[in-house]
C-alpha positions as CSV (number, residue, x, y, z in Angstrom):
1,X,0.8,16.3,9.1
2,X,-0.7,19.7,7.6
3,X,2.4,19.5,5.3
4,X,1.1,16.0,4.1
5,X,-2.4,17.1,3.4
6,X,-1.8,19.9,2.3
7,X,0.8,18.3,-0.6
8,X,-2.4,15.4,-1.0
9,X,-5.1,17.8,-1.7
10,X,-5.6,19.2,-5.3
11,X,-8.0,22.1,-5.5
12,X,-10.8,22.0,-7.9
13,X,-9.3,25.4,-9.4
14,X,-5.7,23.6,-9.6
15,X,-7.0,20.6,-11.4
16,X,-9.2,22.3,-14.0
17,X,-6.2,24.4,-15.1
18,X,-3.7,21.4,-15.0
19,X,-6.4,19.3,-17.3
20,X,-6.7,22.3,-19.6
21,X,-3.1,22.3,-20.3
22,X,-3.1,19.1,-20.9
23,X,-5.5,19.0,-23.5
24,X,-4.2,21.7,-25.3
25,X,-0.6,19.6,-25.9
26,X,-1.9,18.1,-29.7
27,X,-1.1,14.8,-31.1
28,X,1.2,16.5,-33.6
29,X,3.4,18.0,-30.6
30,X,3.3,14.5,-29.4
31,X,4.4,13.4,-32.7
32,X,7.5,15.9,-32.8
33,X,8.4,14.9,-29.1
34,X,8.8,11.2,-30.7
35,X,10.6,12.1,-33.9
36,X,13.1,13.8,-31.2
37,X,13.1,11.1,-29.0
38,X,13.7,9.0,-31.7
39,X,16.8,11.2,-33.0
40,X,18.4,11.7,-29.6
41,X,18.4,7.9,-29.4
42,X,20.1,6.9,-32.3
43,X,22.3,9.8,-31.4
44,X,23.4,8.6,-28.1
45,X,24.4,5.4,-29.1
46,X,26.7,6.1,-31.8
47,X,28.5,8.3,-29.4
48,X,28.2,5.3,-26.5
49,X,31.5,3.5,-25.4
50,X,29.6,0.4,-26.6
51,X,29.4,1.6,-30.5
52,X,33.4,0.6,-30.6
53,X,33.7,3.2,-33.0
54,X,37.1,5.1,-32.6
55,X,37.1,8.4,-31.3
56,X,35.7,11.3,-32.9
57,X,34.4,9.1,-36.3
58,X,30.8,9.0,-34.8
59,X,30.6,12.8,-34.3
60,X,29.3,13.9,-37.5
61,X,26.6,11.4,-38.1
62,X,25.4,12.0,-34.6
63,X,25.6,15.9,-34.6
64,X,23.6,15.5,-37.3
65,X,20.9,13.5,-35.5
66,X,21.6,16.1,-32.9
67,X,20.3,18.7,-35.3
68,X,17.1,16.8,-36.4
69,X,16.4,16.2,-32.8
70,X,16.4,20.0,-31.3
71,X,14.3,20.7,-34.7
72,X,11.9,18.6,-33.6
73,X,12.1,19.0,-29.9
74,X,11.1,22.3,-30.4
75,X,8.3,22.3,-32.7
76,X,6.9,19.3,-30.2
77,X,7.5,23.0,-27.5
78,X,6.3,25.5,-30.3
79,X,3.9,24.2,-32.5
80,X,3.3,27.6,-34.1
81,X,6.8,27.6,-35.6
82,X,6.1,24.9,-38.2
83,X,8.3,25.6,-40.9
84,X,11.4,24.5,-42.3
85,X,14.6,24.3,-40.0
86,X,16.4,27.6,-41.3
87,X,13.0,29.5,-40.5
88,X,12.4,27.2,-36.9
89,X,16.0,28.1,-35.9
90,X,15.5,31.8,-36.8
91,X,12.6,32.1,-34.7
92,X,13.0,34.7,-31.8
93,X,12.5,33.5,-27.9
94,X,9.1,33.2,-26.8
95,X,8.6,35.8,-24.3
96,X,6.7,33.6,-22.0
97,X,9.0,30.5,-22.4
98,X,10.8,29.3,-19.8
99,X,14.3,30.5,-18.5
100,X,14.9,26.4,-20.1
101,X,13.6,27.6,-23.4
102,X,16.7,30.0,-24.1
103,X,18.0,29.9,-27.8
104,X,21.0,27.9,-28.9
105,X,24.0,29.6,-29.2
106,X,24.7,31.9,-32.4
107,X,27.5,29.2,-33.8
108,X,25.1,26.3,-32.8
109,X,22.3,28.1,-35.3
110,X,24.7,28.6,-38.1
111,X,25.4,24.6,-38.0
112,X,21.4,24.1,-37.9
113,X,21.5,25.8,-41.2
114,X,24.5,24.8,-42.4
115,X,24.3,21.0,-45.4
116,X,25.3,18.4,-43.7
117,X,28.5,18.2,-45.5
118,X,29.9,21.1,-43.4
119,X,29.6,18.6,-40.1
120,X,32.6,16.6,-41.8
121,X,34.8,19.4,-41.8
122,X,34.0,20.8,-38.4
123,X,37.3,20.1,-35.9
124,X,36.6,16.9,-33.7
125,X,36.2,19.4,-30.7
126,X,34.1,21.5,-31.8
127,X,31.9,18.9,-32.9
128,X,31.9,17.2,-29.6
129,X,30.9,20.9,-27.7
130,X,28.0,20.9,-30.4
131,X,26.8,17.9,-29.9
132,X,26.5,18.5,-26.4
133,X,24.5,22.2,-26.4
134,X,22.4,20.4,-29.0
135,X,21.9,17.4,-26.8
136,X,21.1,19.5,-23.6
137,X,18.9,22.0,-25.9
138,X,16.7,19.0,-26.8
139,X,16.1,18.0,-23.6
140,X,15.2,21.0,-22.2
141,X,12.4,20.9,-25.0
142,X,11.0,18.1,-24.4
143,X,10.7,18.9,-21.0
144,X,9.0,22.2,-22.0
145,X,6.9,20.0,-24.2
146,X,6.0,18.0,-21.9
147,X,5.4,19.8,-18.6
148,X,1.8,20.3,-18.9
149,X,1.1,16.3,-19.1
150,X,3.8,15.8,-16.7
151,X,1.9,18.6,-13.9
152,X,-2.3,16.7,-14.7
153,X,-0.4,13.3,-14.5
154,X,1.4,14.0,-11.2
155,X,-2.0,15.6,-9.6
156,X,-4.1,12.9,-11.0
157,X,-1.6,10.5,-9.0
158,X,-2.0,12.9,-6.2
159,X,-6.2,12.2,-6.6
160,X,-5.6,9.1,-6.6
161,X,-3.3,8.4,-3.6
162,X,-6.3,11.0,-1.7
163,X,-8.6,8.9,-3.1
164,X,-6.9,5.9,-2.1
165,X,-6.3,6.3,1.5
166,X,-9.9,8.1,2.2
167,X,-10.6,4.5,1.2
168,X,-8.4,2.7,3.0
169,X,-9.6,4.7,6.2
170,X,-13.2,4.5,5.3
171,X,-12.7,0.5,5.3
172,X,-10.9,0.5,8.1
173,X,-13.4,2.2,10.2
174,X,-16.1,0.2,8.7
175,X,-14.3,-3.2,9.7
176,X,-13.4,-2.2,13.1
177,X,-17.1,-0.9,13.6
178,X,-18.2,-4.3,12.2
179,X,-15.8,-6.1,14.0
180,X,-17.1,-4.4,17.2
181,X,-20.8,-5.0,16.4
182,X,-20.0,-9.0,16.0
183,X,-18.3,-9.3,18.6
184,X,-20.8,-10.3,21.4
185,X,-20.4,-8.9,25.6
186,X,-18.6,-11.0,27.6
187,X,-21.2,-11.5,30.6
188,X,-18.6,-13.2,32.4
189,X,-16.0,-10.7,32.3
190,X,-14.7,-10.3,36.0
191,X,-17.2,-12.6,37.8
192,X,-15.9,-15.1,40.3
193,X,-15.0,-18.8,39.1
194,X,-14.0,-21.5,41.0
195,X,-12.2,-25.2,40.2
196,X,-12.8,-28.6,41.6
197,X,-9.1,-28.3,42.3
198,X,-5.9,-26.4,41.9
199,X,-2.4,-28.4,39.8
200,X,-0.7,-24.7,39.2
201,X,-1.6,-21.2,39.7
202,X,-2.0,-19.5,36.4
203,X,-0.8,-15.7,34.8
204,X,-2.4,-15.1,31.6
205,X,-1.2,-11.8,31.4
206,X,2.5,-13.4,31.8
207,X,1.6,-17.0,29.6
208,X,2.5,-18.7,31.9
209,X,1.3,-21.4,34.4
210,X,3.0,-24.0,37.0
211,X,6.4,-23.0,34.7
212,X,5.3,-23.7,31.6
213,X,4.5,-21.0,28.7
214,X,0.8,-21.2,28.0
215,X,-1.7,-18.9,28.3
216,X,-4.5,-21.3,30.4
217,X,-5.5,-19.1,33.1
218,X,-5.9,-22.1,35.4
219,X,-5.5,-26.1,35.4
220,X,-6.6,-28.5,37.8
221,X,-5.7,-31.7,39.0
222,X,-5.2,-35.2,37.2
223,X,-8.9,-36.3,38.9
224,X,-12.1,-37.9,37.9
225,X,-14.8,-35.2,36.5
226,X,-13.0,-32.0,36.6
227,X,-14.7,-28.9,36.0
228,X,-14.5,-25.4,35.8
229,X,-17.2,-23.1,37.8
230,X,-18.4,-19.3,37.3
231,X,-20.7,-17.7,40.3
232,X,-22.6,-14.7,38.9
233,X,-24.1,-13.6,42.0
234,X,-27.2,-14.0,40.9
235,X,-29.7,-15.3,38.1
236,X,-28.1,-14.2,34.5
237,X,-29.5,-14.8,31.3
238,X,-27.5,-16.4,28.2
239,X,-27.7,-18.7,25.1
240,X,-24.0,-19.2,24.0
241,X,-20.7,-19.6,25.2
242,X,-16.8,-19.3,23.4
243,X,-14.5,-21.5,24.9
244,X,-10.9,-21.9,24.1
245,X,-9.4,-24.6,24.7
246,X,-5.1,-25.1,25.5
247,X,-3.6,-24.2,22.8
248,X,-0.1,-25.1,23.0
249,X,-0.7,-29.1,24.7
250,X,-3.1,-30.8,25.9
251,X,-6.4,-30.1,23.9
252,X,-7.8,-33.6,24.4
253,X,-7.8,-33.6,28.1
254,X,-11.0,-30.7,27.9
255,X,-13.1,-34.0,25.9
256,X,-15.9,-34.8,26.4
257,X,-17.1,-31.4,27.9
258,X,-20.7,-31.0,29.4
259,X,-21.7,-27.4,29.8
260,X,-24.5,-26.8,33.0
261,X,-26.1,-24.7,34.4
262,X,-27.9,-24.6,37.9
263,X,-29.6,-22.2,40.6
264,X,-28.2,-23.6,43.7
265,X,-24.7,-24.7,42.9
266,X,-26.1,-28.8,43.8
267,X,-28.4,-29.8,41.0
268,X,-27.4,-29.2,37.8
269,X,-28.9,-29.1,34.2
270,X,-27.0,-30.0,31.1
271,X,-27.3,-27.4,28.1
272,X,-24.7,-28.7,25.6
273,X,-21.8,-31.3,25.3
274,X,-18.6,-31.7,22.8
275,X,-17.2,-35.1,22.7
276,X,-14.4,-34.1,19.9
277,X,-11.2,-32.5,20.9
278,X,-11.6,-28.9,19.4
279,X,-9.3,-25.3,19.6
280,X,-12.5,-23.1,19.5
281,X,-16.0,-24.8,20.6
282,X,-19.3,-22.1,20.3
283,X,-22.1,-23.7,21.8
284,X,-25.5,-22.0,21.2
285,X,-28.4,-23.3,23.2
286,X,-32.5,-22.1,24.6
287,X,-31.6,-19.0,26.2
288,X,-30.8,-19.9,30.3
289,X,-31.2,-17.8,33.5
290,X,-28.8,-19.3,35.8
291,X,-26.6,-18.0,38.7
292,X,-24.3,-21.1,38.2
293,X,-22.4,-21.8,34.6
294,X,-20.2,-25.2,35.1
295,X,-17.9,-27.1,32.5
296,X,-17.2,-30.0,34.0
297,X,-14.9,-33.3,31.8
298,X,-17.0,-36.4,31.9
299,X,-13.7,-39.0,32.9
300,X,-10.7,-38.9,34.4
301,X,-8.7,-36.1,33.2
302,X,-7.3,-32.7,33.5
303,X,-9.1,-29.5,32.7
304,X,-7.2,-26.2,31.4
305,X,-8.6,-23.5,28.8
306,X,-7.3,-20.1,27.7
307,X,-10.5,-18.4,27.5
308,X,-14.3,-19.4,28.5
309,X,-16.9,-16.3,27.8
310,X,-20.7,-16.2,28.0
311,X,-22.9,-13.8,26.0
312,X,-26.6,-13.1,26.4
């Protein structure tokens, strides 16, 4: 984990050099990486397998693209060398380059200065090693070239993936704080609750009841006016329920539902009523102080429900 921050964090010291660097590349370096990339292209696909030129018959055109491309690979590296090639090539090794900025090869210079006629007369071999050093030279330029936009782009990206999954977290945290501020007490949790009768004997925990998979956590008989009873102990105060009904069959049996309250368990007073088969029902009513909460089916029926709360 300290690994991964540490590798996600970007010191202020690191970034202001990195962004420095970068601004310093110019737009004519960024012109003479082009002109290279441009070269090397053209380059590469004479020599390509696809060109169906016969062997050896591209390799003078292309180490001549070769030779335009390292000239401008490394001007887009070493701006201060602007010159003509012969000068460019003569140029000694900058003594803070990089062990990738190394020279190319004494014979590989005198070809740079050489007319283009000479390429013609050069043995197919040696054309194809030349070709090559040039090829690789020109690539290691460019990366030179390039390294300073390459280092601020990959620690911007680094910024931004920081940036990105403080955000993430923050948002996170904020909707599970929300989630846990809207989500009202369950007064009910753990009080005692009876039925007028008992079809199955229920576990929620397993979803399962009387053999069947469903998470009602009970079900009573096939009788007139079931219902479904919680005993507080004593007098509680509420004003809205969340009742979910069965889920997986069943969901019109709960219809019509009367929700009561009483004091004494005998007389009771109804508070709400839902006479269309729902999967959710929130009834909100005048705040109640009540030891008794019943639901109770107003016909012949069977009552079963996954989930009845009560919050204040």
């Amino acid at each position: 984990m300290n690994r991964i921050v540490s590798w996600l964090w970007v010191s202020r010291d690191a970034w202001a050099e990195a962004r420095q660097a970068a601004e310093r590349v110019t737009s004519q370096q960024l012109e003479s990486a082009q002109r290279a990339e441009r070269a090397l292209r053209f380059a590469e696909r004479g020599l390509s397998p696809d060109s169906h030129l016969p062997d050896g018959e591209a390799n003078p055109p292309a180490l001549e693209l070769y030779r335009q491309s390292s000239y401008w690979a490394l001007l887009s590296a070493r701006p201060e060398l602007a010159g003509p090639p012969a000068q460019v090539w003569d140029a000694p090794a900058n003594s803070s380059d990089s062990p990738n900025a190394a020279r190319p090869s004494e014979r590989a210079r005198e070809i740079l200065r050489a007319d283009f006629t000479s390429l013609w007369e050069l043995p197919a071999s040696e054309q194809t090693a030349l070709a090559r050093e040039l090829r690789e030279f020109t690539n290691e330029q460019l990366l030179n070239a390039r390294r300073p936009l390459r280092e601020f782009a990959r620690l911007r990206a680094r910024r931004f993936l920081t940036a990105a999954l403080a955000a993430i977290v923050l948002l996170t945290a904020f909707g599970l704080l929300a989630l846990k501020l809207s989500q009202k007490p369950d007064l009910a949790r753990g009080k005692p609750w009876t039925t007028s009768s008992t079809y199955a004997h229920c576990h929620p925990e397993l979803s399962e009841c009387g053999g069947a998979t469903t998470k009602i956590f009970f079900h009573t008989n096939d009788e007139m006016e079931p219902w479904f009873r919680y005993d507080f102990g004593a007098p509680l105060r509420f004003s809205s329920l969340t009742i979910r009904n069965r889920a997986d069959f069943g969901a019109e049996r709960a219809v019509p539902l009367i929700v009561e309250v009483s004091d004494d368990g005998e007389r009771y007073q109804e508070v709400a009523r839902r006479s269309e088969t729902f999967d959710t029902w929130n009834p909100a009513f005048a705040p109640q102080t009540a030891r008794f909460l019943r639901l109770r089916v107003a016909r012949q029926s069977m009552l079963h429900l996954e989930t009845v709360e009560v919050h204040p």
